[in-house]
PLY file of the C-alpha trace (Angstrom):
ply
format ascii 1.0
element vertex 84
property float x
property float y
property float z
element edge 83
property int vertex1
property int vertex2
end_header
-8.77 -12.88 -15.46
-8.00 -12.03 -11.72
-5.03 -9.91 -12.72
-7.26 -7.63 -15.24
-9.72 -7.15 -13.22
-7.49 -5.96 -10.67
-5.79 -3.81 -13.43
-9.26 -2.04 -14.49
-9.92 -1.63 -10.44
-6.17 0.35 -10.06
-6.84 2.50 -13.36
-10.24 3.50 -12.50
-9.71 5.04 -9.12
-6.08 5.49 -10.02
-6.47 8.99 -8.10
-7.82 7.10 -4.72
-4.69 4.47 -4.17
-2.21 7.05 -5.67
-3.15 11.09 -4.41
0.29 11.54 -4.53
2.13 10.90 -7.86
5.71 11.76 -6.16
5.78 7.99 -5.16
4.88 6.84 -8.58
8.68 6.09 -10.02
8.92 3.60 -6.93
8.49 -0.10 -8.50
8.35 -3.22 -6.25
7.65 -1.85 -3.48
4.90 -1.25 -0.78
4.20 1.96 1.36
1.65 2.64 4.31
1.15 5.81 4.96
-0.83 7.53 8.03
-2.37 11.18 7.25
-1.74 13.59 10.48
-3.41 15.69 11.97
-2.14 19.66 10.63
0.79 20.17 7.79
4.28 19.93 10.08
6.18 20.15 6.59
4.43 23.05 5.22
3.60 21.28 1.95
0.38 20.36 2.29
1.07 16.66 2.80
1.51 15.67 6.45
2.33 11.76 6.33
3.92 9.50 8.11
5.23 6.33 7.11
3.95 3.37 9.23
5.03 0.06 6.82
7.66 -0.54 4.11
8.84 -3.29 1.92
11.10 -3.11 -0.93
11.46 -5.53 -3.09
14.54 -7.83 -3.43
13.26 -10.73 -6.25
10.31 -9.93 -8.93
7.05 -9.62 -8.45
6.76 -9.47 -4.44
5.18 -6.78 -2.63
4.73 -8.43 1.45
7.70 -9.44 2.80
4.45 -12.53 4.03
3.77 -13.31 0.49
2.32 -16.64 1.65
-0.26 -13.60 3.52
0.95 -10.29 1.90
-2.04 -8.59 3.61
-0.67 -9.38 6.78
1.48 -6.68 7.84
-2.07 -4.92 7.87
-2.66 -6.65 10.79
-0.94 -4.27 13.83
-3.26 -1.31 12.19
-6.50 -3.18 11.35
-6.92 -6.05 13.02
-6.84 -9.87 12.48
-8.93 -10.68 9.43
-10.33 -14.18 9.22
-10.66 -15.19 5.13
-12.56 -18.13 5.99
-8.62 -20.31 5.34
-8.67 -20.70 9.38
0 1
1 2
2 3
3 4
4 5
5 6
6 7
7 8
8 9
9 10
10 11
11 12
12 13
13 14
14 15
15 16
16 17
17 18
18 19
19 20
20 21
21 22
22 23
23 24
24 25
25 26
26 27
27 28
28 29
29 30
30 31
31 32
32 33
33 34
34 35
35 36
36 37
37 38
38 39
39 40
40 41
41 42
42 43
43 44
44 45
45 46
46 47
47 48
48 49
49 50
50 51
51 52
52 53
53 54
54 55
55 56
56 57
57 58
58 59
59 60
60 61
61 62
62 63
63 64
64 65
65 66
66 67
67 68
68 69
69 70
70 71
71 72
72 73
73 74
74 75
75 76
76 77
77 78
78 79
79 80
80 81
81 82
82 83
């Protein structure tokens, strides 16, 4: 199924979408992060956070669910699936 693939994807470059296990306790929720130039904190991680949503129902990680990819858009561009 979709959802196990996507399950084996996560757990085999589990390192990759999560270098930083401090966020890991954080559950319905999605985090963009920019890396910096330098280490203004001193603690090795100099991040800033560009996008947030927290979830309010079950299950929802875009506040676009319709297009959760979407608030990708002011930092990547437009993508066309091929739905337009």
């Amino acid at each position: 199924t979709v959802r196990l693939r996507v399950m084996v994807e996560v757990l085999s470059n589990f390192g990759e979408y999560v270098p930083d296990q401090r966020f890991l306790d954080v559950r319905g929720a999605t985090y963009l992060f920019r890396q910096n130039n330098g280490d203004e904190d001193g603690d090795g991680h100099d991040l800033s956070l560009v996008y947030a949503h927290v979830d309010t129902g079950v299950l929802s990680y875009s506040k676009t669910m319709a297009r959760p990819l979407s608030f990708l858009e002011p930092y990547i561009g437009r993508q066309n699936n091929g739905d337009e």
